[in-house]
N, CA and C atoms as a LAMMPS dump frame, in Angstrom:
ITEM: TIMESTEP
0
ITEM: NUMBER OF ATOMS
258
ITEM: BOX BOUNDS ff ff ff
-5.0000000000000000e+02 5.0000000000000000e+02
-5.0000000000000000e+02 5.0000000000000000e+02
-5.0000000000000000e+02 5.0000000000000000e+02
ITEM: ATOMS id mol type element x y z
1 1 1 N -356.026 229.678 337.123
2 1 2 C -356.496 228.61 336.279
3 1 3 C -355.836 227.315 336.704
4 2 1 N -356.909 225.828 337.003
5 2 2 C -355.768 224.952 337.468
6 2 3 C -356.198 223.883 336.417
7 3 1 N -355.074 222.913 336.986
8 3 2 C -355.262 221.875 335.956
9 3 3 C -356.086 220.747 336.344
10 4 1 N -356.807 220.288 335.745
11 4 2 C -358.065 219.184 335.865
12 4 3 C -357.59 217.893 335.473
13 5 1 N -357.64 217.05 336.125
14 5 2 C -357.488 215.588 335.603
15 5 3 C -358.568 214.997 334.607
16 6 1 N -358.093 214.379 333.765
17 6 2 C -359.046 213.608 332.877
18 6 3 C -358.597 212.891 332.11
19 7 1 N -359.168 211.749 331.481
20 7 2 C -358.802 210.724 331.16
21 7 3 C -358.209 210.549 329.571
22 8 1 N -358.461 211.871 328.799
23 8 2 C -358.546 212.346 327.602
24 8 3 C -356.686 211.97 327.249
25 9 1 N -356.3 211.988 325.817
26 9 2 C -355.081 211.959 325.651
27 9 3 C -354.598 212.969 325.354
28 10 1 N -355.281 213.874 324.841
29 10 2 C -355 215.067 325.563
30 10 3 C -354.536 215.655 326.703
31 11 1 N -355.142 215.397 327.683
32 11 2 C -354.751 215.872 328.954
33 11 3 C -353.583 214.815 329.165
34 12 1 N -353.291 213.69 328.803
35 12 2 C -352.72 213.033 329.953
36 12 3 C -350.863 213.43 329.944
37 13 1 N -350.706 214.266 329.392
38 13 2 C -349.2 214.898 329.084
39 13 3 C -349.186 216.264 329.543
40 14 1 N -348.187 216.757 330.377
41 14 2 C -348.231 217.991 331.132
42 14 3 C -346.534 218.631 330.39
43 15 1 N -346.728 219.987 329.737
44 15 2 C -345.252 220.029 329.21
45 15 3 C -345.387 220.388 330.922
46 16 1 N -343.48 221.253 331.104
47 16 2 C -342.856 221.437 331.887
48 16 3 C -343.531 222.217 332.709
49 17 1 N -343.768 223.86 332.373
50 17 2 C -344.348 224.401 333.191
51 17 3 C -346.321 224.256 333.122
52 18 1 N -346.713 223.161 332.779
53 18 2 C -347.857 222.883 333.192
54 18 3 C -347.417 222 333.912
55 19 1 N -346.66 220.95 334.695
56 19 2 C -346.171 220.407 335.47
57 19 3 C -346.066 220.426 336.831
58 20 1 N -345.161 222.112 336.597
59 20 2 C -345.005 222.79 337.602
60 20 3 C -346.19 223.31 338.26
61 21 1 N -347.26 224.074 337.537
62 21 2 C -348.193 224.526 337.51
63 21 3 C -349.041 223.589 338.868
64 22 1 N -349.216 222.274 338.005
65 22 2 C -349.636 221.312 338.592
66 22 3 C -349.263 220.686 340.055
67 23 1 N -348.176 220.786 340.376
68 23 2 C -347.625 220.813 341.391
69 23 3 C -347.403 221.535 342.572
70 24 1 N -347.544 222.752 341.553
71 24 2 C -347.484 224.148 342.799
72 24 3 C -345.957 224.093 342.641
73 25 1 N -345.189 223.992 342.099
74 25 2 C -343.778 224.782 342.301
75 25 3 C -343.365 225.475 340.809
76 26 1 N -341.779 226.296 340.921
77 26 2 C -341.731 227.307 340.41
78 26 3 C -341.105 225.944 339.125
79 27 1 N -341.469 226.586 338.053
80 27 2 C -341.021 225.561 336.51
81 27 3 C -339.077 225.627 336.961
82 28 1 N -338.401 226.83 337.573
83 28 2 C -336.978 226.094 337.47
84 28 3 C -336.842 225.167 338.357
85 29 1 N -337.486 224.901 339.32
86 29 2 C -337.358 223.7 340.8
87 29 3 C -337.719 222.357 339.612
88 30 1 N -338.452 222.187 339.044
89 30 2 C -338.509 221.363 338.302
90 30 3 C -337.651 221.306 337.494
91 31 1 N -336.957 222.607 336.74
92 31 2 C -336.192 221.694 335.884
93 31 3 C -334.663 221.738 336.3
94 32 1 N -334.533 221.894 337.271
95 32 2 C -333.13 222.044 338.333
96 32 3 C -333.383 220.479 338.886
97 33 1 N -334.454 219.644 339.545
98 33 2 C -334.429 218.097 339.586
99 33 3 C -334.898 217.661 338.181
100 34 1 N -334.972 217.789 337.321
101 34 2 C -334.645 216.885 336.04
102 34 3 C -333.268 217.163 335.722
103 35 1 N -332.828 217.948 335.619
104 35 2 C -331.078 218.311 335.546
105 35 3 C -330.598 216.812 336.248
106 36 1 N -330.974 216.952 337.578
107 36 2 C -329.838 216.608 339.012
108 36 3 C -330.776 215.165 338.917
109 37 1 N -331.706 214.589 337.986
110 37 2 C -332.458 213.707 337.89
111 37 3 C -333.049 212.858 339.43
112 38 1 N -333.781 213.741 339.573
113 38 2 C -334.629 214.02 340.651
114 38 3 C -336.042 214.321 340.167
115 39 1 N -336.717 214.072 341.285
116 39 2 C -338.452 214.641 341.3
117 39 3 C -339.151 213.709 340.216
118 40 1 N -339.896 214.291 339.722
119 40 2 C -340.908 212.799 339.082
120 40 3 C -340.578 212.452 337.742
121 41 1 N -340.984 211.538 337.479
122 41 2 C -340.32 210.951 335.673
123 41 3 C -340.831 211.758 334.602
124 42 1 N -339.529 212.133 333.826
125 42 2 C -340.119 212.946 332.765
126 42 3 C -339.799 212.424 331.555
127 43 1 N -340.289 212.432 330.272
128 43 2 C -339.113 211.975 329.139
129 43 3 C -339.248 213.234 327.851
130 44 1 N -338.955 213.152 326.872
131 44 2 C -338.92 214.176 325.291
132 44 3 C -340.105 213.446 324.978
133 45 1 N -340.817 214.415 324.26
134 45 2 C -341.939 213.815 323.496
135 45 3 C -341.672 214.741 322.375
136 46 1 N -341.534 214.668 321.337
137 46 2 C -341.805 215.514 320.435
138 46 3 C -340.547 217.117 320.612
139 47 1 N -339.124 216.763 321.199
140 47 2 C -338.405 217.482 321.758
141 47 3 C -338.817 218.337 322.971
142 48 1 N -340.029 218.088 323.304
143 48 2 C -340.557 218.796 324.855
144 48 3 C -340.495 218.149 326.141
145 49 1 N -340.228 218.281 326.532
146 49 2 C -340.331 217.819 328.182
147 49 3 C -341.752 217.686 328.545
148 50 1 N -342.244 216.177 329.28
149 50 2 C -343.274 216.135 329.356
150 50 3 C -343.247 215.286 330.226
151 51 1 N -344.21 215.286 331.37
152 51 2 C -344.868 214.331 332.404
153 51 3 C -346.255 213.575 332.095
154 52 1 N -346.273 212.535 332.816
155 52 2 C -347.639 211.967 332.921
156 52 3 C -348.388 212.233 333.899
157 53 1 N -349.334 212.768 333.876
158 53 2 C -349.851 213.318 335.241
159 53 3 C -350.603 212.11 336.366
160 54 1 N -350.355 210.188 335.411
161 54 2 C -350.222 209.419 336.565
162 54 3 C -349.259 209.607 337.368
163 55 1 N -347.536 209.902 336.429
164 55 2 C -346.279 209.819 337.07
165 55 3 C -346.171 210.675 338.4
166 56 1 N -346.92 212.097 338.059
167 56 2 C -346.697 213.152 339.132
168 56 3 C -347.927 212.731 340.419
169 57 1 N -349.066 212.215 339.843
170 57 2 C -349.625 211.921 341.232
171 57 3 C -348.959 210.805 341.929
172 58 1 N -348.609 209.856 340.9
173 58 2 C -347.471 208.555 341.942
174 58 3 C -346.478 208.989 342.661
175 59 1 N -345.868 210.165 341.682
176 59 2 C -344.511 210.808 342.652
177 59 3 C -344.947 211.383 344.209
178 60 1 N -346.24 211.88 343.719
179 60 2 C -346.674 213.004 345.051
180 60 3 C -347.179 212.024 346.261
181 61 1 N -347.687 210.726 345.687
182 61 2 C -347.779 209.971 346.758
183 61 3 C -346.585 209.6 347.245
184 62 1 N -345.968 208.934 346.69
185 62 2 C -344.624 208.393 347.499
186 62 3 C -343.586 209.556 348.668
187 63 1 N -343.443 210.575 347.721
188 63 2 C -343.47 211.867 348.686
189 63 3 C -344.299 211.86 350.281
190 64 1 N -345.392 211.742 349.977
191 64 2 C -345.549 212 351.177
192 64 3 C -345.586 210.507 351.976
193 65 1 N -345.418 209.368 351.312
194 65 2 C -345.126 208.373 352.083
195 65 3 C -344.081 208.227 352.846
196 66 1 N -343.038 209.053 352.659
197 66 2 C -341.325 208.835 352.689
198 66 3 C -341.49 209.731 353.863
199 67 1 N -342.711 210.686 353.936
200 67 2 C -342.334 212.286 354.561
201 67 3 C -343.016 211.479 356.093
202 68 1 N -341.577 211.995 357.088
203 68 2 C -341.972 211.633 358.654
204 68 3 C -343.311 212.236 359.357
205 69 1 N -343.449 213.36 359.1
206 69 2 C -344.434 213.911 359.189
207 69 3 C -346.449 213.418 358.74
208 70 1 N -346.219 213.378 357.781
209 70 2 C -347.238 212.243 357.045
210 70 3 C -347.429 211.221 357.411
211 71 1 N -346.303 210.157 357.723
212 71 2 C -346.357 208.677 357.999
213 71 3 C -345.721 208.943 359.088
214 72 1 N -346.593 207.705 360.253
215 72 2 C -346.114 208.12 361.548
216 72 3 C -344.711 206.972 361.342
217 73 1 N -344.969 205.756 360.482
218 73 2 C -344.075 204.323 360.818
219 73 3 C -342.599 204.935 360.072
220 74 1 N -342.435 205.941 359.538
221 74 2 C -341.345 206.408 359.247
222 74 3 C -340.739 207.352 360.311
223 75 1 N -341.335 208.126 361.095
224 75 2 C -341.213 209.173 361.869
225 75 3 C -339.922 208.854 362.889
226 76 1 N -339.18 209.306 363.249
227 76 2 C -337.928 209.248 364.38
228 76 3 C -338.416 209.222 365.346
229 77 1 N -339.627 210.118 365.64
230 77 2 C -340.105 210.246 367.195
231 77 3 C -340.765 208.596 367.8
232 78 1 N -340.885 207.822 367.04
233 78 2 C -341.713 206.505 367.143
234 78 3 C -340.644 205.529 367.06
235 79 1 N -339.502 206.096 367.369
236 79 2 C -338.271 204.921 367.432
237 79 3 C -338.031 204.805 368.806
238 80 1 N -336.863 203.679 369.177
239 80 2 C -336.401 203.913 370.438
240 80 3 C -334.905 204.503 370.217
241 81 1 N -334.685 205.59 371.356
242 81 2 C -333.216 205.851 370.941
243 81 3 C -331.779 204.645 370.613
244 82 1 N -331.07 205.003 369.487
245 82 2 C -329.557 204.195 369.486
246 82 3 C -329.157 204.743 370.603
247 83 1 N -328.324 203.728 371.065
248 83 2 C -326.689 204.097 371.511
249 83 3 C -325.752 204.76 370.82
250 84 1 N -325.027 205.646 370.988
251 84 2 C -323.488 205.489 370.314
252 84 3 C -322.742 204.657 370.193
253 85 1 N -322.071 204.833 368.988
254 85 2 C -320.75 203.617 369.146
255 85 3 C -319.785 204.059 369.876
256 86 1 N -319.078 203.389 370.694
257 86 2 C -317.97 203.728 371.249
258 86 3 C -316.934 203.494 370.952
Protein backbone atom coordinates (compact mmCIF):
# COMPACT_ATOMS: atom_id res chain seq x y z
CA UNK A 1 0.00 0.00 0.00
CA UNK A 2 1.73 3.41 -0.85
CA UNK A 3 1.23 6.74 -0.04
CA UNK A 4 -0.42 9.21 -2.55
CA UNK A 5 0.12 12.82 -2.57
CA UNK A 6 -2.75 15.17 -2.34
CA UNK A 7 -3.59 18.33 -1.57
CA UNK A 8 -6.24 17.43 1.18
CA UNK A 9 -5.38 18.41 4.95
CA UNK A 10 -5.69 15.38 5.61
CA UNK A 11 -3.07 13.97 3.77
CA UNK A 12 -0.71 16.70 4.17
CA UNK A 13 0.77 15.28 7.69
CA UNK A 14 2.63 11.93 7.64
CA UNK A 15 2.96 10.49 11.46
CA UNK A 16 6.39 8.77 11.79
CA UNK A 17 6.10 5.52 10.36
CA UNK A 18 3.94 6.77 7.46
CA UNK A 19 6.99 8.88 6.84
CA UNK A 20 9.12 6.23 6.77
CA UNK A 21 6.78 4.33 4.74
CA UNK A 22 6.95 7.18 2.41
CA UNK A 23 10.42 7.28 2.04
CA UNK A 24 11.23 3.75 1.83
CA UNK A 25 13.24 3.47 5.04
CA UNK A 26 12.92 1.49 8.22
CA UNK A 27 10.65 3.98 10.94
CA UNK A 28 13.97 3.55 13.45
CA UNK A 29 16.44 5.25 10.62
CA UNK A 30 14.05 7.93 10.95
CA UNK A 31 13.74 8.21 14.29
CA UNK A 32 17.55 7.61 15.08
CA UNK A 33 18.01 11.16 12.63
CA UNK A 34 15.34 13.00 14.52
CA UNK A 35 17.18 11.93 17.75
CA UNK A 36 20.75 13.03 16.18
CA UNK A 37 18.47 15.91 14.42
CA UNK A 38 19.08 14.94 11.09
CA UNK A 39 16.99 13.96 7.91
CA UNK A 40 13.89 16.01 7.17
CA UNK A 41 11.92 18.50 9.46
CA UNK A 42 9.68 17.11 11.81
CA UNK A 43 7.73 18.81 14.71
CA UNK A 44 4.77 17.38 17.69
CA UNK A 45 1.48 17.87 16.51
CA UNK A 46 -0.89 16.79 18.86
CA UNK A 47 2.14 14.84 20.91
CA UNK A 48 2.91 12.83 17.55
CA UNK A 49 5.64 13.18 15.42
CA UNK A 50 4.75 14.41 12.17
CA UNK A 51 6.15 15.50 8.72
CA UNK A 52 4.95 17.53 5.90
CA UNK A 53 5.09 15.63 3.00
CA UNK A 54 6.22 19.17 1.20
CA UNK A 55 9.15 18.95 3.90
CA UNK A 56 10.09 15.27 2.85
CA UNK A 57 9.85 15.89 -0.90
CA UNK A 58 12.13 19.20 -0.32
CA UNK A 59 14.39 17.05 1.84
CA UNK A 60 14.54 14.31 -0.93
CA UNK A 61 15.39 16.88 -3.38
CA UNK A 62 18.17 18.50 -1.75
CA UNK A 63 19.47 14.95 -1.04
CA UNK A 64 19.95 14.22 -4.17
CA UNK A 65 21.27 17.63 -5.06
CA UNK A 66 24.17 17.32 -2.51
CA UNK A 67 24.57 13.52 -3.87
CA UNK A 68 27.93 13.41 -6.32
CA UNK A 69 26.48 10.92 -8.11
CA UNK A 70 23.20 12.76 -9.14
CA UNK A 71 24.85 16.14 -9.70
CA UNK A 72 27.71 16.04 -11.88
CA UNK A 73 28.88 20.03 -10.55
CA UNK A 74 29.30 18.46 -7.13
CA UNK A 75 31.07 15.27 -8.23
CA UNK A 76 35.10 14.95 -7.35
CA UNK A 77 35.67 13.30 -10.61
CA UNK A 78 34.94 16.86 -12.43
CA UNK A 79 37.58 18.59 -10.31
CA UNK A 80 41.15 19.14 -11.00
CA UNK A 81 43.43 17.36 -8.59
CA UNK A 82 44.91 19.50 -5.20
CA UNK A 83 48.32 19.41 -4.36
CA UNK A 84 49.40 18.49 -0.95
CA UNK A 85 50.51 20.72 1.52
CA UNK A 86 53.90 20.40 2.28
Amino acid sequence: MGIRKTSTADTAFLTLDKAALYLGIAPNTLYVWRHRRQGPPSFRMGGRVMYRISALDEWVNEQERADSRSNSAVSPLHRRPERRAR
